[in-house]
C-alpha positions in Angstrom: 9.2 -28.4 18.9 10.2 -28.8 15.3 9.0 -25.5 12.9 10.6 -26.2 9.1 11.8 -23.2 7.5 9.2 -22.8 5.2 6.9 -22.4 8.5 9.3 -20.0 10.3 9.7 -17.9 6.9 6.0 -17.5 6.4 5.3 -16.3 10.2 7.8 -13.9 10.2 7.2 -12.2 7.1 3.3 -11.9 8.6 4.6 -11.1 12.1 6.5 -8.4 10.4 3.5 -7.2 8.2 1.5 -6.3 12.0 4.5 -4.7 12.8 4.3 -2.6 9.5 0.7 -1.5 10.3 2.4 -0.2 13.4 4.9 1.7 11.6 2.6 3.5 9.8 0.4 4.4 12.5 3.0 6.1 14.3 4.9 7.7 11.1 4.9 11.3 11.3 1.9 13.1 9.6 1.3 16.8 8.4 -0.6 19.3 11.5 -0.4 16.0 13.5 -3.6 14.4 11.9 -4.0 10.9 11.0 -5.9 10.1 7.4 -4.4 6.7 7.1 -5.3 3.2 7.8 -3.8 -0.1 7.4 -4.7 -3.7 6.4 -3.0 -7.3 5.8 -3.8 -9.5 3.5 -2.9 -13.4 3.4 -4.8 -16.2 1.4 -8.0 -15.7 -0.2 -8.3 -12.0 0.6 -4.8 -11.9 -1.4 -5.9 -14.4 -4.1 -9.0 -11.5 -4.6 -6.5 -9.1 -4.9 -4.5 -10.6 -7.4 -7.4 -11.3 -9.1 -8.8 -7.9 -9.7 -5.7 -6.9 -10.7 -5.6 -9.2 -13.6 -8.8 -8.3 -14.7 -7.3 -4.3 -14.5 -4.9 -5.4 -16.7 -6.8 -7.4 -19.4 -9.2 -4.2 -19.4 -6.0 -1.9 -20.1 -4.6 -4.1 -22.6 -1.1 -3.9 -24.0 -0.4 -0.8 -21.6 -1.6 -2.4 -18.3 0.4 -5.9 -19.0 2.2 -4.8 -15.6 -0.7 -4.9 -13.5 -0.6 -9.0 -14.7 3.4 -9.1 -13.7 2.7 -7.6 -10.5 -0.1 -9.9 -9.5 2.2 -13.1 -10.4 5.0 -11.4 -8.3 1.7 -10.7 -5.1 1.2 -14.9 -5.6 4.2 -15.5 -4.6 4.1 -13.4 -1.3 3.4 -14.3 2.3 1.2 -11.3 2.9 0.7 -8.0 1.9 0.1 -4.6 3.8 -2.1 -2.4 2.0 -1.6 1.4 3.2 -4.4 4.4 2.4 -5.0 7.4 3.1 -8.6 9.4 3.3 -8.6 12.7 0.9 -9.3 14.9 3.7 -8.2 18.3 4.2 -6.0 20.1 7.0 -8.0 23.3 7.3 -4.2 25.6 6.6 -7.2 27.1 4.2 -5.1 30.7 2.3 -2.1 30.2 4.6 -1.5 26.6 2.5 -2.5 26.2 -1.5 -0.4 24.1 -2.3 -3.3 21.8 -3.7 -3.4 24.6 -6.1 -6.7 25.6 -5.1 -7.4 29.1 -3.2 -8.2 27.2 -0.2 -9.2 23.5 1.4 -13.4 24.7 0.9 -12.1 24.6 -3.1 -10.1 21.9 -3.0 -12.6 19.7 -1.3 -15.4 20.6 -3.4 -13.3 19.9 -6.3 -13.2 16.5 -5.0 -9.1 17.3 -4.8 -6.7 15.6 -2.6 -4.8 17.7 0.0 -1.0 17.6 -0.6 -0.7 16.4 2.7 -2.5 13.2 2.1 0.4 12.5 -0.5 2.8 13.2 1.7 1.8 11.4 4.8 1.4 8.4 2.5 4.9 8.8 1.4 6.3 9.2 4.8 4.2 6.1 6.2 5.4 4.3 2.8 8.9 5.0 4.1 8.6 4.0 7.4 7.0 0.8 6.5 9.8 -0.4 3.9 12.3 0.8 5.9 11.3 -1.7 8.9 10.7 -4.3 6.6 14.3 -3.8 4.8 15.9 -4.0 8.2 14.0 -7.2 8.6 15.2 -8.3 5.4 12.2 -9.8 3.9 11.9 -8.7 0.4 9.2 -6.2 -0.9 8.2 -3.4 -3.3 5.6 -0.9 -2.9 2.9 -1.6 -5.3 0.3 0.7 -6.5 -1.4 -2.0 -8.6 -2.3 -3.4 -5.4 -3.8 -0.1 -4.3 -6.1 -0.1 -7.8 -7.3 -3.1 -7.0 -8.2 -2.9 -3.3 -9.6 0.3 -3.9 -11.8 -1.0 -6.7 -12.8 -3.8 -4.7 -13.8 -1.7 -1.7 -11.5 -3.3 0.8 -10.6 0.0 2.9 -14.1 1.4 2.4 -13.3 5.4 1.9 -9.6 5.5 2.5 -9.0 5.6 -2.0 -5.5 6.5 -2.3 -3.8 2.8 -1.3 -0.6 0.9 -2.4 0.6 -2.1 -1.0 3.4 -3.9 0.0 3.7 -7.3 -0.6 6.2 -9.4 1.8 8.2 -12.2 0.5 10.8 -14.6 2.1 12.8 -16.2 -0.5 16.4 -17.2 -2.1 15.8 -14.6 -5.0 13.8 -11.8 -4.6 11.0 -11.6 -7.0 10.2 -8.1 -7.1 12.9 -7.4 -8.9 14.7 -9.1 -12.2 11.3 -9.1 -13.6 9.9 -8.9 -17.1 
């Protein structure tokens, strides 16, 4: 069997991208409870993606002219993960505060994210690039990509999301850019 490079290149780097969603799943979270979820995205679902994001930057003008850089730069990936996490509480209630509120009834009813949601984001986030740098495909977390997939719906109630697109190539180009 003959696989070119391109071929091998492109099934690692979404071979890779499952292997991110397990990453995350088994990343450490705050009191042990999982908020997060994971996706991949490859052609059309990507191409969406990209798309939205476009259309967040044309509707942001001069100031959102990154959101359009980052899309070119999610073209030329292979895949990308998209990581999110639910804004639900942990219940630490007066023992906590930390969200700044006087306890997680507050914060929740303020429509407020629990710290920990941030920070099991963070560690999953880190996880996931770390696997993928020891894989050495390229990547950058993204949270353009998270604007857009949350605006388009695409992990229902989970709304804090980045992503992290996946590229296999001579230069990397998440970096170097404009």
């Amino acid at each position: 069997m003959f696989t070119s490079s391109k071929n091998a290149e492109e099934s690692a780097a979404l071979n890779l991208a499952y292997s991110v969603c397990a990453a995350v799943r088994t990343a450490p979270k705050a009191c042990g409870i999982d908020h997060l979820e994971t996706a991949v995205l490859t052609g059309e679902d990507k191409a969406r993606v990209t798309a939205e994001m476009r259309e967040i930057g044309k509707a942001l003008g001069e100031s959102g002219r990154f959101f359009c850089r980052d899309a070119d730069n999610v073209d030329s990936a292979a895949a990308v993960v998209l990581v999110g996490a639910k804004y639900e509480i942990r219940g630490l209630n007066e023992r906590c505060k930390l969200c700044g509120f006087e306890n997680c009834a507050a914060c929740k009813k303020a429509g407020a994210a629990c710290v920990f949601t941030s920070m099991d984001l963070g560690i999953a986030l880190g996880s996931a690039v770390s696997m993928v740098a020891d894989n050495r495909v390229d990547n950058r977390i993204m949270f353009t990509i998270g604007q857009a997939a949350a605006k388009l719906g695409l992990l229902g109630e989970y709304r804090l999301i980045m992503g992290i697109p996946l590229s296999v190539s001579g230069k990397s180009v998440f970096y170097d850019r404009e």
